[in-house]
Structure formats: structure tokens, C-alpha cells
N, C-alpha and C positions, 0 to 999 in steps of 0.2 A: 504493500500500500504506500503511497506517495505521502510523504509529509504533510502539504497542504488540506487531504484527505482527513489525517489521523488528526490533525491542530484543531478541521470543524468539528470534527467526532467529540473530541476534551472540552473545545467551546460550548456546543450544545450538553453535552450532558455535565459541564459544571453550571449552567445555568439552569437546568432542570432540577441537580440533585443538591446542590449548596444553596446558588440561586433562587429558589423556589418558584421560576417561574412555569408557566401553564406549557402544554408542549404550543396551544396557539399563540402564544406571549413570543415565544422563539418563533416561531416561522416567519410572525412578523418583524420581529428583531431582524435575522439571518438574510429577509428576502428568501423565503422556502417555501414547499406547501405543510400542512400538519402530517399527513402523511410521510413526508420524507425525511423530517425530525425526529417521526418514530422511527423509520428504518435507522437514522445515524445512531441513536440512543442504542438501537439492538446489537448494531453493528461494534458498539463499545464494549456494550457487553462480550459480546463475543470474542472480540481482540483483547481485550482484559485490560483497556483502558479503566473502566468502571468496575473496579474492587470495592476494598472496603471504604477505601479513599479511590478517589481517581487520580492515578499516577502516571503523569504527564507534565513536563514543561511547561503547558501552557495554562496551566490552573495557576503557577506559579505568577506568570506572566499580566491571568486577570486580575489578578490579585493587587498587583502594583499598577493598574492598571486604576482599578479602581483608590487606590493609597492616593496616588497624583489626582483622581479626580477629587479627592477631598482635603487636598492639602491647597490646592493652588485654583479650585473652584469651577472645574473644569465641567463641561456640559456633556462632552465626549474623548474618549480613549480609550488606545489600542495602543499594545506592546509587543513587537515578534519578539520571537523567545531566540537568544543565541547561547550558542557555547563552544569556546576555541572554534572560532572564527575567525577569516581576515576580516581586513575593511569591506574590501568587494563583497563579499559575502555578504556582511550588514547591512550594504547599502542595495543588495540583492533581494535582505528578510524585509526590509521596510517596503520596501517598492510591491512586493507581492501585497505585505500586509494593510500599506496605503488603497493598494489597486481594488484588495476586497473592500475598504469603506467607503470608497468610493463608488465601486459597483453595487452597494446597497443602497446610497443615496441615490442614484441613476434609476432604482427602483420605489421611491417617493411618486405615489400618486400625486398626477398635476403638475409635477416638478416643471418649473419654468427657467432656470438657468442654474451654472455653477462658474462660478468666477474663479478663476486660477492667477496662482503666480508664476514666474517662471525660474527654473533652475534646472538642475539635472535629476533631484528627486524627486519635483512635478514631471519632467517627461518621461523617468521612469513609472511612474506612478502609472500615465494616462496609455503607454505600451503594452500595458498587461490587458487593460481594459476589452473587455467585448463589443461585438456591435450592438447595441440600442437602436433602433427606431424610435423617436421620440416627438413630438408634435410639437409645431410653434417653441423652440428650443432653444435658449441661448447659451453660448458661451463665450465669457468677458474676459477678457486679457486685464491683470490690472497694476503691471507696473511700464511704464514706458523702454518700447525695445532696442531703441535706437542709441547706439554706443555712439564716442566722443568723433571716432573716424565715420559716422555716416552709416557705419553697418550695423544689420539687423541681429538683433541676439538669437541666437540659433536653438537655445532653450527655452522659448517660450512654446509650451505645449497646448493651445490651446484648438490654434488648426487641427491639430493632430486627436483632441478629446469631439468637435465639432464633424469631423470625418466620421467618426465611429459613432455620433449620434443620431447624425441628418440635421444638423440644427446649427446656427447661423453664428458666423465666429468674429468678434468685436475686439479688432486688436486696437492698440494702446500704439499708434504710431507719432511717438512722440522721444526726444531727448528721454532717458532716463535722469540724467541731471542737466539741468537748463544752464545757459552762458552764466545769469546770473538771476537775481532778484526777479528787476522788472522782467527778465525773457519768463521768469518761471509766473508771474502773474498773467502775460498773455498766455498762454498754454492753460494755465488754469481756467482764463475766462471764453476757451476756444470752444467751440461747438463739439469738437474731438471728444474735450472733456467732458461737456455738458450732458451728450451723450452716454459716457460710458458710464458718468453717477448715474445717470436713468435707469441704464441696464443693469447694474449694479444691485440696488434696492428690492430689483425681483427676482433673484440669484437666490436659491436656495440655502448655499454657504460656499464660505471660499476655506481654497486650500492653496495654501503657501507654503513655501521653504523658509529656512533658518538660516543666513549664512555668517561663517566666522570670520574675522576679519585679519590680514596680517600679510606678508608676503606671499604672493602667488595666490591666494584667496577668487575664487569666483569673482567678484569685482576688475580684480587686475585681470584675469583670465580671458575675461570676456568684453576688456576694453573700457569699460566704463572709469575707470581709476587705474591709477601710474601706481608702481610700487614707492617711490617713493612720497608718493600723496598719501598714500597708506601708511608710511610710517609716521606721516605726521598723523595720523587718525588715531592710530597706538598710541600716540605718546601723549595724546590727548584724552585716554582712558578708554576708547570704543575696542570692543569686545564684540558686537554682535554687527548683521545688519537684517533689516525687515522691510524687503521692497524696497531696499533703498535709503532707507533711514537708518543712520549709522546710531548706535544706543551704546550707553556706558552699563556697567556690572550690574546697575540697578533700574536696567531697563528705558531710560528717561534716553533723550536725543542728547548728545555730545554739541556742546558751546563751540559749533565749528561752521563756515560760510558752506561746506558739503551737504548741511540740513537747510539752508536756505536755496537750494537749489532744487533737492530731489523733486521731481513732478508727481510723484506716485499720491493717493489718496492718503489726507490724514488719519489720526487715528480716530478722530471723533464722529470721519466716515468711516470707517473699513468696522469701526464698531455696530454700525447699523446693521450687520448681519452676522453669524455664525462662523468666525475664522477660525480655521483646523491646520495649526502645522505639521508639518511631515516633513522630519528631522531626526537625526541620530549620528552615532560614530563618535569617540574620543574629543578628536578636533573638535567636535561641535557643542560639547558639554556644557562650555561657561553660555554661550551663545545662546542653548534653547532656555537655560536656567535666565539668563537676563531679557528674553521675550516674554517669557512668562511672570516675572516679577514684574513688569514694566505693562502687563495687561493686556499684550499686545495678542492673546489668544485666547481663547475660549474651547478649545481644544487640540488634543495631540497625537499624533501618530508618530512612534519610534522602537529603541527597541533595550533590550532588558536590562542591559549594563548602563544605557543613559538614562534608564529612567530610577535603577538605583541609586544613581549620583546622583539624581534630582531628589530625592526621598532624602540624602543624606544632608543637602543644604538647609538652610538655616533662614 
């Protein structure tokens, strides 16, 4: 039996048998019928998943799952479970494990859009995904993709989640960081913009990345920032970035002209709906810990060694 198989099998029957929920409570949780929740619960049994305890990884995994939802107030989370693993690997368990809560929300009756951010664990994420049919459908690009030389950021996934939907893809074709002040107030007061808060608003929930910030960092990587802009960002306390918005250890924007610039949605928009990031790995540890203190999420997707660091902060 494949891993992914044996992890719903532990999910479903720790929610039936710890959980106490209904086996209907699961099918709609999961996106399943009641019938097929019985079969996986049987099938637990069988495998010997479902002992006296259910011993599995991933019981472990909801566990802390649920710890971070109650430490840091969170609405939704998921943990893939790893063990003596590489990086790749990691960024392999998240991406599957993104790809399913993603393809449960894809299964929200009515669902009218999902706004994304871009990075490499959004397009991993949106690669796994199946095809959908979905009616009147949007999806919002929602950080600007256009690097300092004129090119377009190669990781914004949202064409690529709008392919697999049938539904109408609203890119962000603007500077990610404006010349300056006034460039980044026209850009704000552009029709571009005005636009994509529209579409925004009726987005189901967004899912964004975490990134950390430092030499060679996704920022530098992908053009938007010089390494040695970056160093000045370090040395200015920045630790994280969030679409763009470079934040210190305690989450708040860093006292630097690079927050006066980013074009990306403030936080007092991107709060107007359900932000879910989807983040993990070593590297990333101080990074997800200072989005999250900083408010900047309302939910998480990662994996089991960062979400212990996060349980052991303070």
C-alpha cells in the first residue's frame, strides 16, 4: 500500500476513534462518500493501523496539528509527518500534503475562487492537483510578478491551478516592488489593482508561501532583490518575507524604504479572507514562527519537525 493511502487510512480512523467524529462528519471533512470512510476505517483495521491505539505517524502529526491550532489561533492545519528525510523530501511531504487541502477546498460547494501566492511550494502544491470542472471560477494571483529586469516570475502558479479548473486566471501584472512611493501609489490606484481586490473578496481562501530571507533566498533568486540589498535587510533585523513584505522576529514590517515599495495587498486586506500558508524545512523555521506571530495567517500547512519548533517557541 502506498503511503498516501495508509496516512488517509490513520486520518480517518483517528478522527472516528479519538476524534469522535460521525463516519458523515468525515466524508465531509475528507471530500469522500460515507460509504468509502467505512471501507478506509475497515481497511485499518485490517492493516493493523487501528489497534488498541492507532499506531501510525500521522496520529502523531494530528496531534501537533491540532497543539498549533491552539497555540497560535489557527482556523486550519495540516502536518506531513517526516522522518530522516532530506530537504527535497520535505518539500516533496508538504507539497502532496498542501495538494490534498487544497483539493478538499476545490471540493466546497459554490466555491467561487482561491487566490494564491507564488513561490515554488504554491507550484508544487497546484502540480499535484487534479482536474476540477468548476463553474464561473476564479483564480487570483496576489503578489505582483514582474521582477526588477522586466521579467515575469516563473513561480507564480496560478495559470497552472486555473488550467486544471476551467476557471478564469487574474494575474497580478504589476512590479512586485514599485521604483518608489508615488510609482507604488499609482499601481495601487490602477484599475489592475482595483480589480484584483474585487476578485479577491470572493476567493474562498488564499494560500501562500513563507519565505526566508538572507543570501541567495527566493527574493534574490528570482530577481526581485540584489544580495547585497538583502544584506542590508538582515542587518536590519528581517527574518521573514510575506508576499513581499519583509517582517522582523516578531512579525511587524522592518523600518526599511523595501516596505514602502512592495505593491502586494496589505495586511488589513489579505485579512478579509482565510490565509493558509504552506511552508516548512529548517531554513524556514524562524520565518513561519514570525508570520505567524505577526498575524499574518490564519492557517498552516507544513511538516513535523517545523511544527515542533513552533510548539517549542515562546
Amino acid at each position: 500500500m502506498d503511503d498516501g493511502k495508509q496516512d488517509l487510512q490513520a486520518q480517518i480512523a483517528w478522527l472516528y476513534y479519538i476524534g469522535n467524529l460521525t463516519q458523515q462528519d468525515i466524508a465531509k471533512k475528507v471530500g469522500m462518500s460515507r460509504p468509502t470512510v467505512q471501507r478506509f476505517l475497515n481497511l485499518a483495521i485490517e492493516s493493523g493501523i487501528v489497534q488498541v491505539k492507532i499506531d501510525h505517524t500521522a496520529t502523531v502529526c494530528m496531534d501537533l496539528a491540532k497543539q498549533l491550532k491552539k497555540k497560535f489561533g489557527l482556523s486550519e492545519c495540516e502536518v506531513a509527518p517526516v522522518d530522516d528525510v532530506t530537504v527535497a523530501q520535505v518539500d516533496r511531504l508538504i507539497a502532496m500534503t498542501s495538494g490534498r487541502f487544497l483539493e478538499q477546498a476545490l471540493r466546497t460547494p459554490n466555491i467561487k475562487g482561491i487566490a494564491l501566492g507564488t513561490g515554488r511550494a504554491i507550484r508544487a502544491m497546484c502540480q499535484g492537483v487534479t482536474r476540477h470542472h468548476l463553474d464561473d471560477f476564479k483564480v487570483v494571483s496576489l503578489a505582483g510578478t514582474v521582477a526588477s529586469d522586466g521579467s515575469f516570475n516563473r513561480y507564480d502558479a496560478s495559470l497552472s491551478l486555473a488550467d486544471k479548473t476551467d476557471g478564469k486566471y487574474y494575474i497580478l501584472s504589476i512590479p512586485l516592488f514599485a521604483e518608489d512611493e508615488q510609482d507604488r501609489a499609482y499601481w495601487y490606484a490602477s484599475r489592475t489593482y482595483t480589480r484584483q481586490l474585487a476578485n479577491y473578496v470572493e476567493c474562498h481562501l488564499a494560500l501562500i508561501g513563507v519565505g526566508w530571507v538572507g543570501r541567495n533566498c527566493s527574493l534574490v533568486q528570482d530577481g526581485f532583490v540584489t544580495n547585497d540589498a538583502m544584506d542590508e535587510l538582515v542587518a536590519q533585523g528581517a527574518v521573514c518575507d510575506v508576499l513581499g513584505w519583509v517582517l522582523d522576529a516578531d512579525g511587524q514590517p522592518i523600518g526599511h524604504g523595501i516596505n514602502h515599495r512592495v505593491t502586494s495587498f496589505k495586511q488589513t486586506i489579505l485579512k478579509q479572507r482565510p490565509v493558509i500558508g504552506v511552508a516548512g524545512g529548517e531554513r524556514k523555521h524562524a520565518a513561519i514562527h514570525a508570520a505567524l506571530k505577526g498575524g499574518w495567517l490564519n492557517g498552516l500547512v507544513t511538516d513535523q519537525r517545523t511544527a515542533e519548533y513552533l510548539l517549542n517557541q515562546t
